[in-house]
N, C-alpha and C positions, 0 to 999 in steps of 0.2 A: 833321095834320102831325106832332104831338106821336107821334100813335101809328105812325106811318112811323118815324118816327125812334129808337123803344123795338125796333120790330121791326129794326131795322140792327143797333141796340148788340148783341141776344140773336146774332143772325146770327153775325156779327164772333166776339160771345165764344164758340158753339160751335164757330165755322169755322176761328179764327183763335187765339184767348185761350186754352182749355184743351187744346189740344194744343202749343204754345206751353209752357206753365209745366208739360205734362209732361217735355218733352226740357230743357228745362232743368233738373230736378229731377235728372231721371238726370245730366244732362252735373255738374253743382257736385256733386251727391254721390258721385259715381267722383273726381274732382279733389279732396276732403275727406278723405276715406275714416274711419274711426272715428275718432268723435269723442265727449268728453264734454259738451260746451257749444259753442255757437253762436251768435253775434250777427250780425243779419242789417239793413244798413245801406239803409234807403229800402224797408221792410217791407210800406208797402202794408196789407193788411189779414192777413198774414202766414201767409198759405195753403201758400206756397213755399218759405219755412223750416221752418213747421212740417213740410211734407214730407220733406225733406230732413236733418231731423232725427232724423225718423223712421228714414231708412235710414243714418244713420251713427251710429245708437247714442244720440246725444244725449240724458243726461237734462234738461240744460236748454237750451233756446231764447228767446231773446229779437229782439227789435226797437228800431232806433229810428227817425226819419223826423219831418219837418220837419213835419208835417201827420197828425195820427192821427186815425185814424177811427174813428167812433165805434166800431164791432164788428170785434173782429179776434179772430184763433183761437191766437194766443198775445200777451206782455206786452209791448206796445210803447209805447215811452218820448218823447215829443217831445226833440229837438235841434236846434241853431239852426244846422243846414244845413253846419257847419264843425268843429267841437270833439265829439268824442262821451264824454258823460259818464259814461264808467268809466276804472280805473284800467290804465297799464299790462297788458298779460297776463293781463286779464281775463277771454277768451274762448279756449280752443285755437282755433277755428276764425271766420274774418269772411268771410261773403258778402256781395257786392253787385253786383247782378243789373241791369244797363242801367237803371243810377244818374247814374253820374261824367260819363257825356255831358250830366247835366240840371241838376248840380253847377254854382255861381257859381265854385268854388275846387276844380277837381277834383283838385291835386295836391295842394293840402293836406287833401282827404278821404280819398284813397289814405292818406298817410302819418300820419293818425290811423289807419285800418284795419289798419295794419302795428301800432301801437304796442296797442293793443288786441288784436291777436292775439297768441296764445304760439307758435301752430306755423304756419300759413299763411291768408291770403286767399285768397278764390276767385272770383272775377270774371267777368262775362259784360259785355260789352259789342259797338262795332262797331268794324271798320276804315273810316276813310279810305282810298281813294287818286286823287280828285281831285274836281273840280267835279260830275261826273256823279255818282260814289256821292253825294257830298256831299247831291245835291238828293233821289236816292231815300230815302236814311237819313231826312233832314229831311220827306219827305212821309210816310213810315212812321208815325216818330214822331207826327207831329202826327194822323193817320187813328188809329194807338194811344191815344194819351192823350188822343183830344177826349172819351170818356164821365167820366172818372177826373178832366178838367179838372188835366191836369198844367202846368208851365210848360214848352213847347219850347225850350232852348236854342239847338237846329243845332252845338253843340260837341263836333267828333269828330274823331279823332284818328290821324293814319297810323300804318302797324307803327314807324316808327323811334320818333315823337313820343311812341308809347305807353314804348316801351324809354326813352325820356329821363325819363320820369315815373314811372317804375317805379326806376330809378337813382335819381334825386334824390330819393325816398322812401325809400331804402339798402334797397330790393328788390330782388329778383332773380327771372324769369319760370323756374320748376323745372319746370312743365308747360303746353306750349301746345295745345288743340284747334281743329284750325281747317285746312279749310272747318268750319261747325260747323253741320249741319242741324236747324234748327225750328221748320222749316213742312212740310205736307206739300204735293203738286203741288195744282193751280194756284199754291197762294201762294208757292212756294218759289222759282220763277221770277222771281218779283215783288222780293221779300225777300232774293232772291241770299246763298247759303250762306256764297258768298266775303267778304261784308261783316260777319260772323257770328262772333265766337272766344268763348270760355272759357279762359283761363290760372289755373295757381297760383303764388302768388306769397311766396315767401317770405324771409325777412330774409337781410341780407348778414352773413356769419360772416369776419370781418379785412377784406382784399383784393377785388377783384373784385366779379361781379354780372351779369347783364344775361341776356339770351337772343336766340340767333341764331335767326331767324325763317326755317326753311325748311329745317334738318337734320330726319332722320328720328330720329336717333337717340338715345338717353340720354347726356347728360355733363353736368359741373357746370352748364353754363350752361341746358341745359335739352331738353325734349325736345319733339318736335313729332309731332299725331299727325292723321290725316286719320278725319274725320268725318262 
């Protein structure tokens, strides 16, 4: 049973796992763009950042994440899930990579990511839009994170709900991707593109903020682009 069960997780991670954190790499690293440093929030064993660091120049990368494991491939820090401890502007760039759905406090983890950043966040996470995504998201999840033994939440969040938590963070969505494809066929079907985005996210400079979800176009509030 044991070894049924080693032969699924290997499956999963070539079928599903590293094609997965390649389109992600590409998607955060075009939303980044050159960078000299990058903290990368719920690291994992920090394979993703360090990629992604890779392609934007980054001479330094770090981690932090509530749970660190023992071997990771850059410096990840333990944090208690809430507060990340650096200062202010520490980082030009903060990723975090279908995190905040698994977050006790995800708006107060946004709005540390914000303060920690000097230029922008960059986020990958899923949309809400009703019971039905809700259950697919939630059975993903939990089929994702059963080898890793993450905690499932189920906390996700519609396009507006995201706009209010990006607001009340004194963010503002500058770039949004989404349909965002990464899966390839059969799982993409499963996985549904549409449940899928990457935004950047960056601070509020005086007035205003927020992004319309569904212009094509470039302007302050932000851009939206099909993927």
């Amino acid at each position: 049973m044991l070894g049924i069960q080693k032969a699924l997780f290997a499956l999963h991670r070539r079928a599903v796992t590293l094609p997965r954190a390649e389109r992600i790499t590409d998607a955060l690293a075009a939303l980044a763009g050159p960078a000299q440093s990058l903290l990368d929030v719920g690291a994992g064993d920090g394979a993703i950042a360090a990629a992604i660091g890779e392609r934007v120049g980054a001479n330094r990368v770090a981690g932090v994440d509530v749970l660190v494991r023992p071997r990771t491939v850059i410096e990840v820090v333990p944090y208690d899930g809430r507060r990340l401890p650096f200062p202010d502007g520490a980082f030009e760039i903060v990723t975090i990579s279908d995190v905040l759905h698994h977050c006790e406090a995800p708006a107060e983890v946004l709005a540390e990511c914000l303060r920690v950043a000097a230029r922008a966040v960059i986020v990958k996470d899923h949309f809400r839009f009703g019971p039905v995504s809700q259950a697919l998201l939630l059975a993903m999840d939990v089929v994702g994170n059963a080898e890793a033994g993450v905690l499932v939440r189920g906390t996700y969040f519609s396009p507006a709900a995201w706009i209010d938590m990006v607001q009340a963070a004194r963010g503002r969505i500058t770039e949004l991707r989404w349909p965002l494809r990464i899966h390839d066929a059969p799982m993409r079907f499963v996985t549904r593109d549409e449940l899928q985005f990457a935004a950047r996210i960056e601070h509020v400079v005086g007035m205003g903020g927020g992004a319309e979800l569904g212009s094509s176009e470039r302007s302050p509030e932000g851009r939206v682009e099909n993927t």
